[in-house]
C-alpha positions in Angstrom: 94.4 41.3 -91.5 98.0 41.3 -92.8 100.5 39.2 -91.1 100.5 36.2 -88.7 102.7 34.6 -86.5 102.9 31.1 -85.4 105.0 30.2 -82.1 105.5 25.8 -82.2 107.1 23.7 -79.6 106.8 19.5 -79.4 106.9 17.1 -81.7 107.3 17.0 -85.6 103.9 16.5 -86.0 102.7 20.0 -84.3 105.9 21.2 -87.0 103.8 19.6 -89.6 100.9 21.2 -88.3 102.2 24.3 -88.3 103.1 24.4 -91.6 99.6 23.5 -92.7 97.9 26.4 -91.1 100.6 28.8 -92.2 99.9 27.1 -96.1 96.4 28.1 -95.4 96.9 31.5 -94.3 99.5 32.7 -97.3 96.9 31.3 -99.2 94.6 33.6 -98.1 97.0 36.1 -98.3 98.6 37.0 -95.1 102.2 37.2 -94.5 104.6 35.5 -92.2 106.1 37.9 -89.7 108.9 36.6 -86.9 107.4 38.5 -84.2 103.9 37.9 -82.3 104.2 42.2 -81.7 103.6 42.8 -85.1 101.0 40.0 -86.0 97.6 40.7 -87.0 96.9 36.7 -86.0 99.2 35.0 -83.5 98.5 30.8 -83.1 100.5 28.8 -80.4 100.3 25.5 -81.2 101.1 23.8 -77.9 102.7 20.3 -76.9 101.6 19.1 -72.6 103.9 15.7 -73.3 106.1 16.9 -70.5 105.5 19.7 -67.8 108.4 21.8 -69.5 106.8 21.9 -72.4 103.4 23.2 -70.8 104.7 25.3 -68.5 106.3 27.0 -71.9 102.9 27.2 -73.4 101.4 29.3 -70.8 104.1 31.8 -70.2 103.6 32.2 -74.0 100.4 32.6 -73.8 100.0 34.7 -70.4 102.6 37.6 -71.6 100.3 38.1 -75.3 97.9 39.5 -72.4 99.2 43.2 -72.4 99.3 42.8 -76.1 95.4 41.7 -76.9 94.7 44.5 -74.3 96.0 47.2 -76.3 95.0 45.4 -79.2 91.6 43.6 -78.9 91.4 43.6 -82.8 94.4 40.8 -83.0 93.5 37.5 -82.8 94.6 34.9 -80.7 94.2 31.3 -81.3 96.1 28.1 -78.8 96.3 24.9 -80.5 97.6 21.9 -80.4 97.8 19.2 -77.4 96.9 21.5 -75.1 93.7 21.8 -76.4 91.9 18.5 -74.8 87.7 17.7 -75.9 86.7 20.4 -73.6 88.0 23.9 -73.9 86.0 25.5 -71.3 88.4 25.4 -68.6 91.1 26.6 -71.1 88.7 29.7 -72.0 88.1 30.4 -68.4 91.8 30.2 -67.6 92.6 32.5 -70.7 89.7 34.6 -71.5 91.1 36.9 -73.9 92.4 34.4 -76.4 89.8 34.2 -79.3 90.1 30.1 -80.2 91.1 27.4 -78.9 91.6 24.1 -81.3 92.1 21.0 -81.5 95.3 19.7 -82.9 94.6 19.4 -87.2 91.8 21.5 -86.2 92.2 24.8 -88.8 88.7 25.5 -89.7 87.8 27.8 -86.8 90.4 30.0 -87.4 90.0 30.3 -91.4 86.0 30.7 -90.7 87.3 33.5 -88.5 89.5 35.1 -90.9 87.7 34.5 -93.9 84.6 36.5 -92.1 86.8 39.2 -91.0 89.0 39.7 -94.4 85.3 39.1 -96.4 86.3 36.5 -98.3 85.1 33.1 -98.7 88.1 30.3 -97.8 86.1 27.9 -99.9 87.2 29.7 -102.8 90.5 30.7 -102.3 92.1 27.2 -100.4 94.1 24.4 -102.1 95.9 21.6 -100.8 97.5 22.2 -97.6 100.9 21.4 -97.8 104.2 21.4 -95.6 106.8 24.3 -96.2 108.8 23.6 -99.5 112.3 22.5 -98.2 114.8 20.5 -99.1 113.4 17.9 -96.3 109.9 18.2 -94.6 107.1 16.1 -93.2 104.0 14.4 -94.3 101.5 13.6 -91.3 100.3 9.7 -92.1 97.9 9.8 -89.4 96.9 11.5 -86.4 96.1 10.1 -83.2 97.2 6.7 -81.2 95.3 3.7 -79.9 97.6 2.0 -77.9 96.8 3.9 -74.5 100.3 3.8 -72.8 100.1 5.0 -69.5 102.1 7.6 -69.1 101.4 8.9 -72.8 98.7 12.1 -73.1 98.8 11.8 -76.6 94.8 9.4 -77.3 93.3 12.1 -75.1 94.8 15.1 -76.8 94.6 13.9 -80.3 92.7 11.0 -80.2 92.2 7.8 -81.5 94.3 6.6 -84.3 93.3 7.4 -88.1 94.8 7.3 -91.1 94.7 8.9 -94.2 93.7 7.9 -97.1 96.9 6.6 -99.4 96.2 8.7 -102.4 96.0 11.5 -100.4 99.4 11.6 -99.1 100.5 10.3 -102.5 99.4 13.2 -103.8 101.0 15.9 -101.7 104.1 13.8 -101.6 104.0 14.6 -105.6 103.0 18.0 -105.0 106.0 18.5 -102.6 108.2 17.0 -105.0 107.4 19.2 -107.8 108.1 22.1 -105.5 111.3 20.8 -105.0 111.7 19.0 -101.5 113.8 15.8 -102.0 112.7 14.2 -98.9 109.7 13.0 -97.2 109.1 11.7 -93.5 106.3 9.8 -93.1 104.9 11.0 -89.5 102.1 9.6 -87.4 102.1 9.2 -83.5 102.6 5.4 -84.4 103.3 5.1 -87.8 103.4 1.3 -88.2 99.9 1.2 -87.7 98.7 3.0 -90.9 96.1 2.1 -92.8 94.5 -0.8 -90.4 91.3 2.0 -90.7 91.3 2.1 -94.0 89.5 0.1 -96.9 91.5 -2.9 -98.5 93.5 -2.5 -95.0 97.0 -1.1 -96.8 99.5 -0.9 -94.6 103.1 1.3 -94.5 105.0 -0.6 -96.6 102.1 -0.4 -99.2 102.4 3.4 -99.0 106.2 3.6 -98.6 106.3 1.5 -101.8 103.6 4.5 -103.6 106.0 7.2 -102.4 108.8 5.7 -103.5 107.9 5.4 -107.5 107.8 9.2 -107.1 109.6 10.9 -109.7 111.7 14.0 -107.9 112.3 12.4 -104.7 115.5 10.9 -103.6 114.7 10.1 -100.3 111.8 8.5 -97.5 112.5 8.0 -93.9 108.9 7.4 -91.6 108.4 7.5 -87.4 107.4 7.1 -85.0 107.2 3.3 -84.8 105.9 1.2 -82.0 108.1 -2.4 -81.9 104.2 -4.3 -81.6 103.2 -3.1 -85.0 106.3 -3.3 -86.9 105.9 -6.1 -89.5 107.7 -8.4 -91.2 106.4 -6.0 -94.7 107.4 -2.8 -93.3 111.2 -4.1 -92.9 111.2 -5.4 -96.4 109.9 -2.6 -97.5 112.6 -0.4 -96.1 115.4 -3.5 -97.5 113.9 -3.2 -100.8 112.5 0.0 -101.8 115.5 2.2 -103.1 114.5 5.4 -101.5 113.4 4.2 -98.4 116.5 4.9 -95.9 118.3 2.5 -93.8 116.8 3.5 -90.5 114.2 2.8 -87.7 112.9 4.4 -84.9 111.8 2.1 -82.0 111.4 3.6 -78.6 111.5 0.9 -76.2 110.7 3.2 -73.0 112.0 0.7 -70.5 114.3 -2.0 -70.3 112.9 -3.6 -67.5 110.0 -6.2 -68.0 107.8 -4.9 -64.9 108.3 -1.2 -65.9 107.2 -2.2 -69.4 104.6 -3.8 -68.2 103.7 -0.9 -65.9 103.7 1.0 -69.3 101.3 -1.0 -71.1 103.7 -1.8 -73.8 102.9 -4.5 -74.5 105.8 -6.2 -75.6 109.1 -7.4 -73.2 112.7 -6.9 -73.1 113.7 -10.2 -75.2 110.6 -9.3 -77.3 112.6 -6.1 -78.2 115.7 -7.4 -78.7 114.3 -10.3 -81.1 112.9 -7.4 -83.4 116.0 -5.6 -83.3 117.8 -8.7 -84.5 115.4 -9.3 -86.9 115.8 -5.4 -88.4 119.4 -6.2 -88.7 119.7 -9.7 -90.1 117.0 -7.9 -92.9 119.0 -4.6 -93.2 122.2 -4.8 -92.6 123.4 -1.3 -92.9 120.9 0.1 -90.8 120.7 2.4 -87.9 118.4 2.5 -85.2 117.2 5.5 -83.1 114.9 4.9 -79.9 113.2 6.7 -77.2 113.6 5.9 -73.2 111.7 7.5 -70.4 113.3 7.1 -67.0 111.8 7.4 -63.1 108.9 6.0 -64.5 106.5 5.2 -60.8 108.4 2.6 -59.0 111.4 2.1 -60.9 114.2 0.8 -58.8 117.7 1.8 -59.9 118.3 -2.0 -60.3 115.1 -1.8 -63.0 117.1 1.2 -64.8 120.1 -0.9 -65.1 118.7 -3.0 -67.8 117.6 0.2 -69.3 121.5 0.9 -69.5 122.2 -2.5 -70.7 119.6 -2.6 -73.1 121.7 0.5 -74.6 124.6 -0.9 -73.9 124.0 -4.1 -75.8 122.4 -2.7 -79.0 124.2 0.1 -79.2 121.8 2.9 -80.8 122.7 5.7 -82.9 120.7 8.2 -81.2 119.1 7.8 -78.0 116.4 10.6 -76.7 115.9 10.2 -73.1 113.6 12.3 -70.7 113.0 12.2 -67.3 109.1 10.6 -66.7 106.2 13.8 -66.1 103.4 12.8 -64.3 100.2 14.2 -67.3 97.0 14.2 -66.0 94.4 12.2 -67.4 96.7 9.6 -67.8 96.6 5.7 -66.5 100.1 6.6 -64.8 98.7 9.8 -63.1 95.8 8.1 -62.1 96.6 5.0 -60.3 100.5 5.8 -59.3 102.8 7.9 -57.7 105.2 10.5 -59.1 107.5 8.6 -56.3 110.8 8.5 -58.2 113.0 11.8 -56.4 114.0 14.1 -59.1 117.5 13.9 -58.5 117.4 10.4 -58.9 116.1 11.2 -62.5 118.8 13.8 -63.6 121.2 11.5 -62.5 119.9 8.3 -64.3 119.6 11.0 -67.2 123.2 11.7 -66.8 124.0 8.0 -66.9 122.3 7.1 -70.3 123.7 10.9 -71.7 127.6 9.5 -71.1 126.9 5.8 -72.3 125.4 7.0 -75.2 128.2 9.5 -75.7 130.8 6.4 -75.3 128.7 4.4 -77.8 128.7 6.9 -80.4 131.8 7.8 -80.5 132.9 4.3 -80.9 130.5 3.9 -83.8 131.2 7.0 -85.7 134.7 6.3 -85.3 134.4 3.3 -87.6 133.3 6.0 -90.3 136.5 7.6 -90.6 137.8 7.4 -94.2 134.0 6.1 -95.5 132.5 7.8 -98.1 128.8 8.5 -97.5 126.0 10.3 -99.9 125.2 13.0 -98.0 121.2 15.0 -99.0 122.6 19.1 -98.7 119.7 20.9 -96.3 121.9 24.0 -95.7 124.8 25.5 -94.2 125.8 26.1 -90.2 128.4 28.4 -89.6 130.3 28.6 -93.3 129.6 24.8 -93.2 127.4 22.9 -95.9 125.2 20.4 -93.5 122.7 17.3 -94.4 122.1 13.3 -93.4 123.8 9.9 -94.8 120.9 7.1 -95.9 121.2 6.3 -91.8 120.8 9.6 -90.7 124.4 10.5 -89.9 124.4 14.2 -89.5 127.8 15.5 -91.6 129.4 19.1 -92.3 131.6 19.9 -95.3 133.4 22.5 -97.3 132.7 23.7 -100.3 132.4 27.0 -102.1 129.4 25.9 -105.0 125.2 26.2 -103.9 125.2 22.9 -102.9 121.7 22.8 -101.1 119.0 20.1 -102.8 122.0 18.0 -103.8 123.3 14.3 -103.2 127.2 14.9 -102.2 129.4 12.3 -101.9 131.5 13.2 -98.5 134.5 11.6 -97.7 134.7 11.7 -94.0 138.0 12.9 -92.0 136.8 13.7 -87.9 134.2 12.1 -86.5 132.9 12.6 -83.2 129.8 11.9 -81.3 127.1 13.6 -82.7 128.6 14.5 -86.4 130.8 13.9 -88.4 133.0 16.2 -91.0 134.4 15.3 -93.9 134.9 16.9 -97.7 133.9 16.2 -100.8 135.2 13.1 -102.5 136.8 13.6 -105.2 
């Protein structure tokens, strides 16, 4: 055993995950190789939120066939979402892959390794940590309670659970001494930390930990859900010098009886009232949300409030998708898929050119602003990184200026970045 290879779609938090097992595995000495041809251990760690995403799962899976033929000695492990309490069907479907876990779920494949390289993991593991960059992730908690019905996520990875605050405390230090100058906080709802835990601390508890953390500059946390987020968490983010300017609040719907179809829990006024609320607290801040549309039964009169809603609060980002039926779920259940696919791309193509139109009305008012930009890299000859409200800018210059706050004067905006230069 020599080199593995780990293949990741979905979320952040299978990114996150990712970079766990891959800490594990350098640690027991294996090396990273980019192709699945040449690994000794190949894990695809899966995401079913949408068929696309399965569908890409399998065909990654299927063609490693002709590989583990010709070489049974190579190990083959799925994880992730795909991976549901039961893997029998899975190992039926798929017989010559070697595991299949759980997401978080790393110990049969070091057991496995451990045995077959004759050493004892025990011995040989530390903390696992994300990848040392300049930004990367920190999982909060895993799992979701809140049993939306079109979501797969409580059946996949469960119910929610946090852990423990001086945990994450810890490997935000550890991260921080290894250089990364910023930390997102990620659980599947991450305003619901810590209601598990003894003395009940909550996020703006652990953002206010993270934030006394010397070698950090910067903490951003998602995914939220508008139910859970409290008066503390949006003083926290108001207060806490680190803590960036920005929420994430997915609303789904903008209709009431869609929302309610949902089992959101909360309604369209509801939403709007919170968002008001963000803003009166944090005035500079930006707001990012998450809408599903062709949801079962939604009328195209329903999805005009879903353009209104967007219209009227005027998001920074918007990330739509077109509803996928997941069984298992409430939605798959006890309604119909009946919304035509056409009408979907279309209703996707409707929210795709407001949102366009809105942002390039907001980042227009940036032009001549100077904002501190954190340096992640470069794109095409072009230093890249994030304002405070997550304002994705490209700039010039000829010094290494990765790991560092830059002041950027901006000079083009457009939709989806902006470009500037130093200030001087």
């Amino acid at each position: 055993m020599r080199n593995y290879h780990i293949w990741t779609t979905g979320c952040q938090m299978n990114k996150a995950d990712s970079e766990r097992l891959e800490s594990a595995m350098s640690q027991m000495g294996l090396s990273s190789t980019p192709s699945a041809r040449d690994a000794d251990v190949i894990v695809l760690n899966s995401c079913v939120v949408r068929q696309s995403a399965e569908d890409r799962a399998v065909g990654m899976l299927t063609s490693l066939k002709p590989l583990k033929e010709a070489h049974p000695e190579k190990v083959i492990a799925l994880m992730g979402c795909m991976v549901g309490p039961k893997s029998e069907p899975l190992q039926k479907r798929f017989p010559y892959a070697d595991l299949f876990m759980r997401p978080q779920q790393f110990e049969p494949l070091i057991d496995l390794l451990g045995e077959r390289m004759g050493i004892d993991p025990d011995g040989c593991l530390g903390p696992l940590t994300a990848t040392p960059d300049v930004a990367t992730y920190i999982p909060i908690s895993h799992g979701c309670d809140k049993m939306c019905s079109f979501c797969i996520i409580p059946y996949r990875r469960g119910r929610d659970v946090s852990r423990p605050l001086g945990e994450i405390v810890r490997e935000a230090e550890l991260l921080a001494d290894r250089g990364v100058k910023e930390v997102t906080l990620l659980g599947q709802n991450v305003d619901s930390y810590g209601h598990d835990l003894p003395d009940n601390p909550d996020l703006g508890d652990l953002l206010s930990e993270i934030n006394n953390i010397d070698g950090l500059d910067r903490v951003r946390f998602l995914t939220s859900h508008p139910n859970d987020m409290t008066e503390h968490i949006i003083d926290s983010v108001a207060e806490l010098e680190k803590v960036c300017e920005h929420f994430n609040l997915p609303f789904q719907a903008g209709d009431d009886e869609v929302i309610s179809a949902m089992r959101r829990g909360y309604t369209n006024d509801d939403y709007r009232q919170l968002v008001t609320k963000v803003r009166d607290r944090v005035p500079n801040v930006s707001l990012s949300t998450d809408v599903i549309v062709g949801f079962p039964g939604e009328t195209e009169e329903q999805f005009e409030r879903t353009l209104d809603l967007i219209r009227d609060i005027r998001f920074d980002k918007v990330h739509a998708a077109a509803y996928s039926n997941r069984p298992g779920t409430i939605a798959a259940r006890t309604m119909g898929d009946d919304v035509p696919s056409e009408d979907k791309t279309a209703r996707l193509k409707a929210i795709e050119a407001l949102q366009e139109e809105v942002l390039t009305e907001i980042n227009s008012g940036l032009a001549g602003e100077s904002l501190q930009i954190l340096v992640e890299g470069r794109k095409r000859g072009k230093w890249f990184g994030r304002s405070r409200n997550d304002k994705l800018v490209f700039f010039e210059d000829e010094g290494d200026r990765k790991g560092e706050i830059v002041e950027v004067c901006v000079e083009k905006t457009g939709p989806w970045s902006l470009q500037g230069a130093v200030a001087p």
